[in-house]
C-alpha positions in Angstrom: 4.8 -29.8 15.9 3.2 -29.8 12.2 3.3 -27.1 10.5 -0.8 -26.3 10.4 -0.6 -27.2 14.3 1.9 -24.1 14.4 0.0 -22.0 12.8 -2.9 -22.6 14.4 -2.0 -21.8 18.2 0.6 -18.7 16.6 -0.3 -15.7 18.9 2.5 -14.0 16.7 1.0 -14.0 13.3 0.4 -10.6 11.5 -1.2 -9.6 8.4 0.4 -6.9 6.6 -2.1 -5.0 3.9 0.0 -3.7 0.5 -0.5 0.1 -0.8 -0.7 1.6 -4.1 2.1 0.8 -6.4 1.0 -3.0 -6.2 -1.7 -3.4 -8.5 -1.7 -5.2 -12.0 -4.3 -5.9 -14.5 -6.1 -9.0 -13.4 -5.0 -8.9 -10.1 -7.0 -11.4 -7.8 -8.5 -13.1 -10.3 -8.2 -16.3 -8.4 -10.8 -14.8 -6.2 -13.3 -13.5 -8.7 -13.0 -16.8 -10.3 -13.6 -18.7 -7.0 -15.5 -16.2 -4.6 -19.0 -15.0 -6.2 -19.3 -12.5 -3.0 -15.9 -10.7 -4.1 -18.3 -9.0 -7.0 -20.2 -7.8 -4.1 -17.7 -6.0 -3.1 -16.7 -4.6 -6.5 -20.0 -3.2 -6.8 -20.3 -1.2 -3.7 -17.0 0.3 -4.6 -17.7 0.9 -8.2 -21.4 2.7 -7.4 -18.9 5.0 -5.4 -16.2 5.9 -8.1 -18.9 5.8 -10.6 -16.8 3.6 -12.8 -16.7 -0.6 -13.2 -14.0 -1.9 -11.2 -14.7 -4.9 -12.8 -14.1 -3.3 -16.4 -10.7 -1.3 -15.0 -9.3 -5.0 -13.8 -10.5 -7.1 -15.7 -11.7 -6.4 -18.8 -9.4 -7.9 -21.1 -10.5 -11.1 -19.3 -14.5 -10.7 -19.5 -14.1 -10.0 -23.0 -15.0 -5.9 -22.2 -13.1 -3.1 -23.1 -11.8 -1.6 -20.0 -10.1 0.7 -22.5 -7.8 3.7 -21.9 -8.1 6.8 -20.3 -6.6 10.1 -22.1 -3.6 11.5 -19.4 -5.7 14.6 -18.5 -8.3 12.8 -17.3 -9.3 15.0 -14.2 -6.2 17.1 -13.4 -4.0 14.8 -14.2 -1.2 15.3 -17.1 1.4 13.0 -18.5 1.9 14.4 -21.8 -0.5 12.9 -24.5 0.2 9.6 -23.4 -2.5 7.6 -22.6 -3.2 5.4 -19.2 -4.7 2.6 -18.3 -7.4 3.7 -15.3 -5.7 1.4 -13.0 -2.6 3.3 -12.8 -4.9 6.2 -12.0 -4.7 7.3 -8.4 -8.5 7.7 -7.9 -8.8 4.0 -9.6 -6.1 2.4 -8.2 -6.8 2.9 -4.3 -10.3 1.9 -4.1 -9.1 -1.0 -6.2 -6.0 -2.1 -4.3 -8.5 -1.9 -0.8 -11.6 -3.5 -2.3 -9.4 -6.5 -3.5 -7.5 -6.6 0.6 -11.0 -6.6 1.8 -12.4 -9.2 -0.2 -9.1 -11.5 0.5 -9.0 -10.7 3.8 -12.9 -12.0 4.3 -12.0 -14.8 2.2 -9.2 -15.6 4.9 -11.3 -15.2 7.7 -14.7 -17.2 6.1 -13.4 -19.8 4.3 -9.8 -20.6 4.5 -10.5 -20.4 8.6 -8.1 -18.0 10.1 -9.2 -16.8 13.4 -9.1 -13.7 14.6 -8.0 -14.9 18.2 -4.9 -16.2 16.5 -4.1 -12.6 14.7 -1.4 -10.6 16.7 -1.7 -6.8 15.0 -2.7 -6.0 11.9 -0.3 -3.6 9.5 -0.6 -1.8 6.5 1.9 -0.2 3.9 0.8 3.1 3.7 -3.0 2.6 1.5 -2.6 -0.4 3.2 -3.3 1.0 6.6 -7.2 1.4 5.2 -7.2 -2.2 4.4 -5.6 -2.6 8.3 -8.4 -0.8 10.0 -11.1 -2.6 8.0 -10.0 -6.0 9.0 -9.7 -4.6 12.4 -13.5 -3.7 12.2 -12.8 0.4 12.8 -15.3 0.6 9.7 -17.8 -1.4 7.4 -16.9 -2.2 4.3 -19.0 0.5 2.2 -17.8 3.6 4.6 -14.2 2.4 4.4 -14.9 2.5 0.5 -16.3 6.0 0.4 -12.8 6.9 2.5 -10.6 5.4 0.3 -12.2 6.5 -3.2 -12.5 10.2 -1.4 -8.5 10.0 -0.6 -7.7 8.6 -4.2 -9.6 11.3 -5.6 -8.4 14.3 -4.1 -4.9 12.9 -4.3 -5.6 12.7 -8.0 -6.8 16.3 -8.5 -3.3 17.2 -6.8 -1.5 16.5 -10.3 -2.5 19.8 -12.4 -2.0 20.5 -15.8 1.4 22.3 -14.6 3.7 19.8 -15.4 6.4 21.4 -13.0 3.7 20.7 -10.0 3.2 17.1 -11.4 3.7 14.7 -8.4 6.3 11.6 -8.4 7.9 8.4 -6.5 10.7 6.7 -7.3 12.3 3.4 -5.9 15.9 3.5 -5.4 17.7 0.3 -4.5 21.6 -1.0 -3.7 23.0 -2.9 -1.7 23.7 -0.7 1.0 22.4 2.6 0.4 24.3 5.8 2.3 21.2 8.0 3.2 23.6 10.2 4.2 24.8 10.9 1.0 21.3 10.6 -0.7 19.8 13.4 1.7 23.2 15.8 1.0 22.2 15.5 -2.8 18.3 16.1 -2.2 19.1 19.2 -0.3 21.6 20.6 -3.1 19.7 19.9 -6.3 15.7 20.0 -4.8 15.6 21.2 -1.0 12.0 21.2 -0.2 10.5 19.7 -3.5 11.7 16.0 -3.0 12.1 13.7 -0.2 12.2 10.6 0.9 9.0 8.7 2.0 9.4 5.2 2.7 12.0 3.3 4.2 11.6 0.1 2.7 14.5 -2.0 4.2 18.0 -1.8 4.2 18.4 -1.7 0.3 15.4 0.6 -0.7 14.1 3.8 0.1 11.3 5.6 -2.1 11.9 9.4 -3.2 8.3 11.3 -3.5 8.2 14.5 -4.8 7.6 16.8 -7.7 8.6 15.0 -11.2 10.8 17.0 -12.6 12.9 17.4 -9.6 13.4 13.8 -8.8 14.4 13.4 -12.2 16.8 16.3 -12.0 18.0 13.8 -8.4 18.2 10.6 -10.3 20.4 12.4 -13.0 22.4 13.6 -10.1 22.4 10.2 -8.1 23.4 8.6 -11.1 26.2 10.7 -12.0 28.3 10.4 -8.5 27.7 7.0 -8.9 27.9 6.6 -5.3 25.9 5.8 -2.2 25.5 1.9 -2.5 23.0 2.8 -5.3 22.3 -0.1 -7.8 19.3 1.5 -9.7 16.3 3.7 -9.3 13.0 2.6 -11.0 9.7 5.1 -11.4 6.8 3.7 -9.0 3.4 3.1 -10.5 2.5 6.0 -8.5 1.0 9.2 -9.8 1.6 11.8 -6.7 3.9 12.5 -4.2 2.8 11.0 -1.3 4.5 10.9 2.1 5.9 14.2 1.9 5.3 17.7 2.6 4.2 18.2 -0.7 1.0 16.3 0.4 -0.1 19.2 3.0 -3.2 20.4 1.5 -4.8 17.1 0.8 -3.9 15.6 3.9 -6.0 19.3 5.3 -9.2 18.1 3.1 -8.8 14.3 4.3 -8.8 15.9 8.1 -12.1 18.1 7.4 -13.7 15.0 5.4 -13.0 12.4 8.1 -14.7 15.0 11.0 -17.5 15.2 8.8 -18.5 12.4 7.9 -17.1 9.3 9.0 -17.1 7.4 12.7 -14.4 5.1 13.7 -15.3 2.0 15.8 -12.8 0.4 18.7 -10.5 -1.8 16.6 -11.6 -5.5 17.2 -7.6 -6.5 16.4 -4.4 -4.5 17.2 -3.6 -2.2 14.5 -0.3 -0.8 14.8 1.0 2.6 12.5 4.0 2.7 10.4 4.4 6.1 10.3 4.3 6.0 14.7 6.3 2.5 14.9 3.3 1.5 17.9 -0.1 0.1 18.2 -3.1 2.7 17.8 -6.3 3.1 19.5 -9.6 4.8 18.4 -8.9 8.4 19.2 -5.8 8.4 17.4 -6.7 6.7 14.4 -7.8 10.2 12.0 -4.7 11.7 13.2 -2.8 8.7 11.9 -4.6 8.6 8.2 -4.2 12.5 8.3 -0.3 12.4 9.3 0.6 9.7 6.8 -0.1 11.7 3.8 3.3 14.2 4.6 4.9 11.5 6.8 7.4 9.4 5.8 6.7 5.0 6.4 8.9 3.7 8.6 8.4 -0.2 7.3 11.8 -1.0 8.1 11.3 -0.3 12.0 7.8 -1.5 12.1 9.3 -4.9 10.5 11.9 -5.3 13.1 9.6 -4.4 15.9 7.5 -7.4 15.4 10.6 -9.4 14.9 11.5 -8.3 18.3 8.0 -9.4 19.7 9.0 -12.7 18.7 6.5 -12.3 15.3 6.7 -16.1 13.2 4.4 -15.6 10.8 3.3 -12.7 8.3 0.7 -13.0 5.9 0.1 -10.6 2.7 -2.8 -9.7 2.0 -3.4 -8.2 -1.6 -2.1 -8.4 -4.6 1.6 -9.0 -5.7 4.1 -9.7 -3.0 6.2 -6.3 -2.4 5.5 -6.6 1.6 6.7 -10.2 1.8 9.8 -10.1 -0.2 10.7 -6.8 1.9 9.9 -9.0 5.3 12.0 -12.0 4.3 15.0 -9.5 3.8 14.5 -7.8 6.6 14.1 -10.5 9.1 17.1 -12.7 7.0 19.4 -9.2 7.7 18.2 -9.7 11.6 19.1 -13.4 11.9 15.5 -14.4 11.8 15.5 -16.9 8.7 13.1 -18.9 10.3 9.8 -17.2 10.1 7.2 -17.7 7.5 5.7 -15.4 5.2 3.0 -16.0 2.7 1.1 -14.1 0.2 -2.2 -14.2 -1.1 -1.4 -13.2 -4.8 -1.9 -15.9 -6.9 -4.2 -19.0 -6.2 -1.0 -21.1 -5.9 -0.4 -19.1 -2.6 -4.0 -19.7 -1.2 -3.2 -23.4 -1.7 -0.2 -23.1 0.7 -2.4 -21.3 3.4 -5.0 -23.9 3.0 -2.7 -26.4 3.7 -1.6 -24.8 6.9 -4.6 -24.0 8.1 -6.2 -27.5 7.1 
C-alpha cells in the first residue's frame, strides 16, 4: 500500500496540539505567507488581548517594531531585564493556540485531512485548548477569550516578590532516577517545587517557585547523580502543573461557570492529566485540574501506542511533541510509526504529499 493510501484509510492517526514553551519569533510564518484567513484569526485574538499578535510575532518581518516589554509589565518581575511579549505568559498562550487553530483549519480545508480518519485528538498541556477546539467543544473566538483569560491570570500570578516568582525547568539524562530526584525536592524545597510533566523516559519538567528550583538544580547538580545529563530553564514564566497553581486554577473554575458553554466533542479528545478519553461534562473539570496536576505525556503516548496508533501529527509550532513521540514509541519497539509536524513549510510539503 502507498504511503498516501495509508494514510488515508488510518483509523489510528492522532493530532497532538503543543503548549507554551514552544513558541519562537516568526513562528508559522509559512502560513501567514500562504493562508490570508490565518490573519483572520490573528485579529479576533488580538481585539481580545488588546495587543497585535501580528506585531508580537512578527514584527521584525513586517518591518514593525514589535519592540520589548519592560519585566514588570503587569505583575510580572525579572529584574530590569527586558522581554520580548512573546515570552510573556498572557502573549504567549493566545499565540501558541491561535497559530494550532489556524494550522489545524489549514489541515482540515486545504491540505484534506478528514475528520473520519482522526482517531483522538491530544494536547500538551495549553495544548489541550487547541484539542478541544479542533474537536469543535468551542468556536474559535470563545476558545480565544478562554485562553487569553487563562494566560492572563496566570501572568498576574508572578508578583513583584521575587521569592513568589514562578518557574519550570527541563531536566534531561539518560535515564533519570525519579526516585532520587523526588528525595532531593523534598529535602531542599518540600512543597514549593515539583515535578509537572513527564515528558518521556529522559525528561521530566520541575515547576515551581524560582528561587527554589534553582536552590534544586544546585543540589541536582552537585550529587551528580540520578541519570541527569542537564537541566535547561523553560521559556515559561509560572509554575504551572503544580500546587502552586491553586488559586488560578479557583478563578479559571468560576470564569468557565460563568461564561463559557462547552459543546459535545465532534472528535475524541483524550486528557493527559487522566490518561483516557473525555466527554462534555467532564471537560471544565479537566482544564481546571490541569493547572495543579501534573501531565502524564509519557502514559498518554504509550496508550495510543497500545491502541495500535501509526500516525501522529503536530500541530503548532516547533516540534517538542514529535521528537518526544519518536523516543517514546522507538523505547517501546514501535520504530515504525510516522510522525510529522507542521512547523516549517518544508513539513506541510511532506503532509501534502501523503495526503495527495
Amino acid at each position: 500500500m502507498e504511503e498516501k493510501d495509508r494514510l488515508a484509510e488510518a483509523k489510528k492517526l492522532v493530532l497532538v496540539f503543543p503548549g507554551q514553551g514552544s513558541q519562537y519569533q516568526q513562528m508559522g510564518l509559512w502560513l501567514l505567507e500562504r493562508d490570508e484567513n490565518y490573519k483572520k484569526y490573528l485579529d479576533v485574538s488580538s481585539n481580545i488581548v488588546g495587543r497585535s499578535l501580528l506585531d508580537i510575532i512578527y514584527g521584525e518581518a513586517h518591518g514593525t517594531n514589535y519592540g520589548k516589554i519592560h519585566s514588570n509589565h503587569g505583575n510580572n518581575n525579572a529584574g530590569s531585564r527586558n522581554i520580548a511579549p512573546l515570552e510573556l505568559t498572557e502573549f504567549a498562550q493566545i499565540s501558541i493556540f491561535t497559530l494550532e487553530c489556524a494550522t489545524y483549519d489549514f489541515l482540515i480545508n486545504r491540505l484534506g485531512l478528514k475528520k473520519e480518519n482522526i482517531f483522538a485528538v491530544i494536547g500538551h498541556s495549553l495544548g489541550e485548548y487547541g484539542a478541544l477546539y479542533a474537536a469543535g467543544v468551542f468556536d474559535y473566538e470563545n476558545g480565544a477569550k478562554l485562553v487569553a483569560y487563562r494566560g492572563s491570570i496566570m501572568n498576574a500570578m508572578n508578583s513583584s516578590d521575587t521569592e513568589s516568582k514562578g518557574m519550570m525547568a527541563a531536566v534531561i539524562g539518560e535515564t533519570l532516577d525519579l526516585d532520587l530526584i523526588r528525595e532531593v525536592i523534598y529535602d531542599v524545597a518540600p512543597y514549593k517545587v515539583f515535578i509537572a510533566n513527564y515528558n518521556d523516559y529522559s525528561q521530566i519538567v520541575l515547576s515551581g517557585y524560582e528561587f527554589e528550583i534553582e536552590k534544586v538544580i544546585a543540589k541536582l547538580s552537585e550529587l551528580k547523580k540520578g541519570g541527569i545529563r542537564k537541566i535547561i530553564p523553560l521559556k515559561v514564566n509560572v509554575a504551572s502543573h503544580c500546587p502552586l497553581m491553586s488559586g488560578v486554577a479557583q478563578k479559571l473554575d468560576k470564569f468557565i461557570e460563568e461564561n463559557v458553554s462547552f459543546s459535545d466533542p465532534v472528535l475524541p479528545f483524550f486528557s493527559t492529566i487522566e490518561v483516557s478519553f473525555i466527554d462534555k461534562r467532564n471537560i471544565k473539570r479537566i482544564l481546571v485540574d490541569q493547572l495543579t496536576k501534573p501531565i502524564r505525556w509519557v502514559e498518554s503516548v504509550e496508550y495510543f501506542l497500545k491502541q495500535g496508533a501509526e500516525i501522529f501529527i503536530e500541530v503548532g509550532p516547533a516540534k517538542v511533541l514529535s521528537n518526544l513521540i519518536k523516543r517514546i514509541a522507538s523505547r517501546n519497539g514501535n520504530d515504525n510509526i510516522k510522525v510529522f509536524s507542521t512547523d516549517k513549510w518544508e513539513d506541510i510539503e511532506n503532509l501534502r504529499c501523503v495526503f495527495a
